[in-house]
Backbone as CSV, one residue per row, in Angstrom:
resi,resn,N_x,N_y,N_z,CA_x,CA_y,CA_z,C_x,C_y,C_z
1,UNK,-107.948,-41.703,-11.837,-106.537,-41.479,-11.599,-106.001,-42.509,-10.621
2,UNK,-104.620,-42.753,-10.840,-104.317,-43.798,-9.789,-104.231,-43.136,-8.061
3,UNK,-104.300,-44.187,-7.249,-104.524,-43.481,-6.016,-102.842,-43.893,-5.428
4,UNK,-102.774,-42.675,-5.677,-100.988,-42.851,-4.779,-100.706,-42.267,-3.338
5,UNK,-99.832,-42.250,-2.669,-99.912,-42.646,-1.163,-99.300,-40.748,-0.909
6,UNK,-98.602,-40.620,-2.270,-98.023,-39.046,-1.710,-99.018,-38.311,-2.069
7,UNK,-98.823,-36.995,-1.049,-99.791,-35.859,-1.298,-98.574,-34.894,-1.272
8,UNK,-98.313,-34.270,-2.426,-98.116,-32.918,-2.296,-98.190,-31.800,-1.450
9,UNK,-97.510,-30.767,-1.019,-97.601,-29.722,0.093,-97.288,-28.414,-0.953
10,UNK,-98.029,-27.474,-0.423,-97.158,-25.810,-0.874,-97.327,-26.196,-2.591
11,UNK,-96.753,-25.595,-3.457,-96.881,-25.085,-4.346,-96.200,-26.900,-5.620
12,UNK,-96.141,-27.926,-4.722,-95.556,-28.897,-5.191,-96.513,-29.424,-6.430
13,UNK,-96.013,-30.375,-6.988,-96.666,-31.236,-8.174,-95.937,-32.475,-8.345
14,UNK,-96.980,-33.679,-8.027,-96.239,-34.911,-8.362,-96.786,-35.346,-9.545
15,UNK,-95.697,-35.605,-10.267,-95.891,-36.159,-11.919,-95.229,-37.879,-12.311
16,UNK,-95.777,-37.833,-13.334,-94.622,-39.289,-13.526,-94.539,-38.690,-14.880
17,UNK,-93.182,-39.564,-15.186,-92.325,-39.107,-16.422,-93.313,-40.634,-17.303
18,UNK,-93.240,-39.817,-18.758,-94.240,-40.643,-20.095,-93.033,-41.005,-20.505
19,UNK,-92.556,-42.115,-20.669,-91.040,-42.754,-21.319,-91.752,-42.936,-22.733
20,UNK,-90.833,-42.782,-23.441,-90.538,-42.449,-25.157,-90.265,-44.034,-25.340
21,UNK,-90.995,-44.474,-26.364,-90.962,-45.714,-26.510,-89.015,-45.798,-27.389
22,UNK,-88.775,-46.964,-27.154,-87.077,-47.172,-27.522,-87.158,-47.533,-29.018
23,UNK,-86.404,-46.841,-30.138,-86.060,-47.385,-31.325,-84.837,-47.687,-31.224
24,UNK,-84.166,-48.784,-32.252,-82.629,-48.956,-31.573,-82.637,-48.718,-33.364
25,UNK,-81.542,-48.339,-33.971,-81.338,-48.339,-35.294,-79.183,-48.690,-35.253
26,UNK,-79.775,-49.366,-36.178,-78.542,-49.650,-36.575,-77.796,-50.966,-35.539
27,UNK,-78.530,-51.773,-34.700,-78.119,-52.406,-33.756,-77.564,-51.754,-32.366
28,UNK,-77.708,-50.818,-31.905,-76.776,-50.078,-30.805,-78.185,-50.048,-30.316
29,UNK,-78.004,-50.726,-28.884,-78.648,-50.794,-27.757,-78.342,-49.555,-26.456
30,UNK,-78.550,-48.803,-26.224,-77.843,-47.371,-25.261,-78.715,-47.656,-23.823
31,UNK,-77.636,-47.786,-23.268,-77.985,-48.847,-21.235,-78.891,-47.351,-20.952
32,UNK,-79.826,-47.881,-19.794,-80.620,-46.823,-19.299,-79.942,-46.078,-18.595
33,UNK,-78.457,-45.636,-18.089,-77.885,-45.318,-17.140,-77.584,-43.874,-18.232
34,UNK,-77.543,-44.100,-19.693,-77.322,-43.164,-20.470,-78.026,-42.106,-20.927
35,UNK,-79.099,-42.372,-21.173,-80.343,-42.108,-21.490,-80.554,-40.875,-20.672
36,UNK,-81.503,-39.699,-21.670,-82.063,-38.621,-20.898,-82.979,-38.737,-20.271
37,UNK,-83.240,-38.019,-19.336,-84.787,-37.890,-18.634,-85.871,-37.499,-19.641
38,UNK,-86.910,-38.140,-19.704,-87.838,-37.639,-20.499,-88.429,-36.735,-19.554
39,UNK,-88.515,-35.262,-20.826,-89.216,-34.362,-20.126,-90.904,-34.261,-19.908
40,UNK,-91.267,-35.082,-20.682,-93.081,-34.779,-20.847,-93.307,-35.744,-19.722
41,UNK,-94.459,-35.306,-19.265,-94.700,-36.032,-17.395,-96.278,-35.820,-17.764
42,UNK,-97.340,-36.562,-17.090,-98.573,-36.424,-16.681,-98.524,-35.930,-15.069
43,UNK,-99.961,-35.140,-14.751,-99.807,-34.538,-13.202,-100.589,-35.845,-12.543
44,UNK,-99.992,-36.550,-11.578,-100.822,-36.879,-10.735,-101.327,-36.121,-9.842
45,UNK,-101.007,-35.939,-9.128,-101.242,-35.187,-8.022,-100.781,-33.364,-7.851
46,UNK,-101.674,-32.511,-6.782,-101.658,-31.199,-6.797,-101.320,-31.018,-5.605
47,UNK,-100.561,-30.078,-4.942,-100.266,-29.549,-3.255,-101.422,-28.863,-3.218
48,UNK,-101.080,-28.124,-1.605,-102.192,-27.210,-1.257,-102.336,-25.750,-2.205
49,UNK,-101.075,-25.054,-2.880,-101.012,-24.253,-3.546,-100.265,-23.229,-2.754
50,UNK,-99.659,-22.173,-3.939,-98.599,-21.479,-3.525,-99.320,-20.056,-2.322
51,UNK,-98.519,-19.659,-1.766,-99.280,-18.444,-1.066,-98.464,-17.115,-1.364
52,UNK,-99.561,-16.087,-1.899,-98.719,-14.954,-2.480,-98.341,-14.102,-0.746
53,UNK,-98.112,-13.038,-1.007,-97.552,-11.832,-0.197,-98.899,-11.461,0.682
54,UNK,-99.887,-11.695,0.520,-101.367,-11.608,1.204,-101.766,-12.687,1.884
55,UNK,-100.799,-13.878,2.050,-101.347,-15.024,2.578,-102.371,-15.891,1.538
56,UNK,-103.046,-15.629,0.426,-103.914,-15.888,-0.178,-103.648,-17.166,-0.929
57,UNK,-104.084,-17.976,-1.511,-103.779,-18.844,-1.883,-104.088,-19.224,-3.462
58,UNK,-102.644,-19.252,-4.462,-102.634,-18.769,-5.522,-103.101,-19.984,-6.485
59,UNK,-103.972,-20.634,-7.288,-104.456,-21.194,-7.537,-103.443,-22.150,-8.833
60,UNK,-103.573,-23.462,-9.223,-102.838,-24.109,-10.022,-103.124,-23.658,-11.270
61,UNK,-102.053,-23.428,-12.556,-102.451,-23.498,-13.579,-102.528,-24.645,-14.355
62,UNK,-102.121,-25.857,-13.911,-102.777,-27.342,-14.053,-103.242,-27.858,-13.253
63,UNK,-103.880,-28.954,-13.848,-104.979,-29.954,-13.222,-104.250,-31.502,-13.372
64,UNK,-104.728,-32.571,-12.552,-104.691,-33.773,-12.276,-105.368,-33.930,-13.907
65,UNK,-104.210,-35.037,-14.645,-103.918,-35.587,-16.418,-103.720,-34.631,-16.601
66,UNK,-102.887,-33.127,-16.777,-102.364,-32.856,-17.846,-101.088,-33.407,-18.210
67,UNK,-100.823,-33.399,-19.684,-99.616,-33.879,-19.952,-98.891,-32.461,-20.194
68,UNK,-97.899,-32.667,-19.219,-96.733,-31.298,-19.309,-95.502,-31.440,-19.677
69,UNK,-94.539,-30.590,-20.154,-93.308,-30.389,-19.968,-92.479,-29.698,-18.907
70,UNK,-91.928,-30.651,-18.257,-90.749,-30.267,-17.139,-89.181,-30.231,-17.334
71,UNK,-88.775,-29.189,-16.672,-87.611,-28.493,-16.606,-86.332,-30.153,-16.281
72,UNK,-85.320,-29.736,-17.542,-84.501,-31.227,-17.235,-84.268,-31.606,-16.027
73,UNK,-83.726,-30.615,-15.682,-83.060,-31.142,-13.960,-83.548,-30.557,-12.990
74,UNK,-85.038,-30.574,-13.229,-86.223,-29.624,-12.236,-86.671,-30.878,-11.035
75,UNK,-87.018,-30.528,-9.754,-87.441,-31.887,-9.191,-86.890,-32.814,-8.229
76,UNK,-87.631,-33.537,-7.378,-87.177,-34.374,-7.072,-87.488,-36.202,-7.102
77,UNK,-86.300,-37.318,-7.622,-87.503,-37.971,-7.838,-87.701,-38.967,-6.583
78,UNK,-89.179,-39.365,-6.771,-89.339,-40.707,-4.952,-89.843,-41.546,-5.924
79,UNK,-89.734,-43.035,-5.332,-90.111,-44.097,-6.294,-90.810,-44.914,-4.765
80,UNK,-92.488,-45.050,-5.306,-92.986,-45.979,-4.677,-93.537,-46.736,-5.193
81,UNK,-94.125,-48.218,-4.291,-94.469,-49.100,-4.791,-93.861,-49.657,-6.431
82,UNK,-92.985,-49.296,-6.520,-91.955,-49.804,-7.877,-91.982,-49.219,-9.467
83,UNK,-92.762,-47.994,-9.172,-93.140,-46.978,-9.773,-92.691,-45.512,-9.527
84,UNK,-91.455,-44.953,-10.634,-90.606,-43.274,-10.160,-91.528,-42.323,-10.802
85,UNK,-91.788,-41.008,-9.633,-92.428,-39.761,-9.256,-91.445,-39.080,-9.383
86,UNK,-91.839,-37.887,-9.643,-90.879,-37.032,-9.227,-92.067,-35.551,-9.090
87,UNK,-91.379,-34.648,-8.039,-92.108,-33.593,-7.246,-91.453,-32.815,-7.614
88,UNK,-92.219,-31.965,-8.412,-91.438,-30.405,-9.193,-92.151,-29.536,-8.266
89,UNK,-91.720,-28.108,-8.610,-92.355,-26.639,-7.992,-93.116,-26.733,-9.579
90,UNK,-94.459,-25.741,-9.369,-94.823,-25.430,-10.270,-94.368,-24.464,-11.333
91,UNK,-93.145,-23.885,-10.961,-92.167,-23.158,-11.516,-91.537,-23.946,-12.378
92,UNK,-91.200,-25.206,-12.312,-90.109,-26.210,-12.973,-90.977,-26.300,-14.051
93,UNK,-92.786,-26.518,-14.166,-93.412,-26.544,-15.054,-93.345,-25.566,-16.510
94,UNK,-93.028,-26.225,-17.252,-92.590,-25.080,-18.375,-93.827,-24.962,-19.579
95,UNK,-94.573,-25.815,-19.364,-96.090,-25.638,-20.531,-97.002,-27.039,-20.681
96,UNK,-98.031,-26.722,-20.580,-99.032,-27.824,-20.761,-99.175,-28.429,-22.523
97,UNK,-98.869,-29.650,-22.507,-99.226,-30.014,-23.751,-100.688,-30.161,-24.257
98,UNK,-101.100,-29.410,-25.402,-102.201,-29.622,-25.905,-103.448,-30.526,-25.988
């Protein structure tokens, strides 16, 4: 896995978004400013994990490479070293792809 500089806290997940390769049909080029967020993300990275009502510490239902689907406007994104992250709750996580 790549070694990235953020670590996750609490119940966080840093992912990067899998960009959809571009077909242009018909000649129409559409600026990136237009464009949706792609929702399918790989996990880099895991926080410490959520803590229930017992203090206990509630375990991830993903792992570092899954490829997931995230919530459109779930997140926040940080861009390092010239490369955009973005840090969901594991709540924003909506299902592991197969």
């Amino acid at each position: 896995m790549a070694n990235v500089k953020i670590k996750p806290i609490g119940d966080r997940v840093l992912v990067e978004h899998i960009e959809e390769k571009e077909q242009v049909r018909g000649g129409i080029i559409i600026p990136d400013s237009a464009k949706e967020k792609p929702q399918e993300a790989k996990v880099i990275a895991l926080g410490t994990g959520k803590k229930n009502d017992d203090s206990k510490v509630t375990p991830f239902e993903v792992k570092v490479g899954d490829r997931v689907l995230i919530s459109k406007y779930g997140g926040t994104e940080v861009k390092l070293d010239e490369k955009k992250y973005t840090l969901v709750r594991e709540d924003d996580i909506l299902g592991v792809i197969g």
